[in-house]
N, C-alpha and C positions, 0 to 999 in steps of 0.2 A: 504494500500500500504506500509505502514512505517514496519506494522508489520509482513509481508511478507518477506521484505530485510531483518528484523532482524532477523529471522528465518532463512533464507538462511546464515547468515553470523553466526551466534551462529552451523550451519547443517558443516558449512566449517573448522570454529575452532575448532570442537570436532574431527574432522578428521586429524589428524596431515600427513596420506600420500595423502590424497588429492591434496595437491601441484603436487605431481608425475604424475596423474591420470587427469590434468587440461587438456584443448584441444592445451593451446602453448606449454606445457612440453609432451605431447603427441605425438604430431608434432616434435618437438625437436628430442624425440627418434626415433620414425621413419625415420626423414634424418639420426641421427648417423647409423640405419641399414642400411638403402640404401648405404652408403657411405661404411662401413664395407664389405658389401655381392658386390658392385662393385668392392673395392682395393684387397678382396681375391682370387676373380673369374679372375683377372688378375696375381697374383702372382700362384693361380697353376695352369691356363695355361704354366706358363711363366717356369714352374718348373716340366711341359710335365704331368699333370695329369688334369682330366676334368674339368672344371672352375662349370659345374652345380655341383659339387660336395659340396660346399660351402653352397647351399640350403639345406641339410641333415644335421639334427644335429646333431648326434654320427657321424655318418660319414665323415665329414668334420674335427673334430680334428683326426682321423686315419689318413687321407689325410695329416693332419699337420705334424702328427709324422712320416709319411711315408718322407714327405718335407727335416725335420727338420735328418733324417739318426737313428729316436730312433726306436726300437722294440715294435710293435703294442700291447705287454699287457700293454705297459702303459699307453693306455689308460684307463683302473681301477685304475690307481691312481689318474683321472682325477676325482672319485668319492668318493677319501678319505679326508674329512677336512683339512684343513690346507697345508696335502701333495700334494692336488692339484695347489695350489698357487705356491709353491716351481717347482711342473713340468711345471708350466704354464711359469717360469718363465726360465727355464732349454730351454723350445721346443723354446720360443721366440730366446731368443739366437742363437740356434742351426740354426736358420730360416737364422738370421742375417747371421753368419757367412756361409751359406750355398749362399747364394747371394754375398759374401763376402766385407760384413760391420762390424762391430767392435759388440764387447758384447755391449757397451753403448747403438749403435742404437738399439740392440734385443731391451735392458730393460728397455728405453726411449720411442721408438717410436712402437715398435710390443708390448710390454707387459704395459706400463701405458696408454700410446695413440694409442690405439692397430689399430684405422680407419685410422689415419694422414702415420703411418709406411706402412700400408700395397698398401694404394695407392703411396705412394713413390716408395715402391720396387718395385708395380706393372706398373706403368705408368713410371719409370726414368726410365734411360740407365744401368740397372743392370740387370745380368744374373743368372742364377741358373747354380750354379758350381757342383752340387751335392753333397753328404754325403760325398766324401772326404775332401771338402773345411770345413764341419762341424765337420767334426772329428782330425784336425788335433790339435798339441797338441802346 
């Protein structure tokens, strides 16, 4: 029996993402999706596009960039290193301001805490103003 745990736990420590892969960290990620794919599926109803669209993964950042007033080939640069971060962090914004809340909210709450923003926008008393409210200067 002793030498069974020790095995299991020498099995656990050579695995350094194991931790990620446990059944509470698991679980974990799992509510962060759920909460993610409910707060999006209300902000693009809210924002007159199908909320099932949220379910498709390429599809859903088009969706974003359609949201957010950007031009649909950006979404390849959603696939370039680094310069992905950068538009990730460009669309968030553009989201905000499109709902009309401040850059901070974009890159606070839609781009580091990307679940907590999007149920915000979607479930509080904020509208979708359209590309104009995103583009304005």
């Amino acid at each position: 029996m002793m030498m069974l745990a020790l095995s299991q736990l020498q099995n656990q420590a050579s695995n350094p993402l194991g931790v990620f892969f446990s059944s509470g960290m698991l679980l974990f990620w799992l509510a962060l999706l759920v909460i993610v794919i409910i707060g999006g599926w209300k902000v693009f109803e809210k924002a007159g596009q199908p909320g099932w669209a949220i379910l498709i993964p390429v599809y859903n950042v088009y969706i974003l960039l359609k949201i957010a007033g950007r031009p649909g080939w950006w979404l390849l640069l959603y696939f370039v290193p680094l310069v992905n971060i950068v538009i990730a962090i460009v669309v968030a914004i553009d989201i905000a301001k499109a709902f009309g809340q401040s850059a901070l909210f974009g890159f606070l709450l839609l781009f580091l805490l990307c679940g907590i923003g999007y149920l915000i926008l979607g479930f509080g008393n904020y509208r979708y103003q359209g590309r104009a409210a995103s583009t304005t200067a």
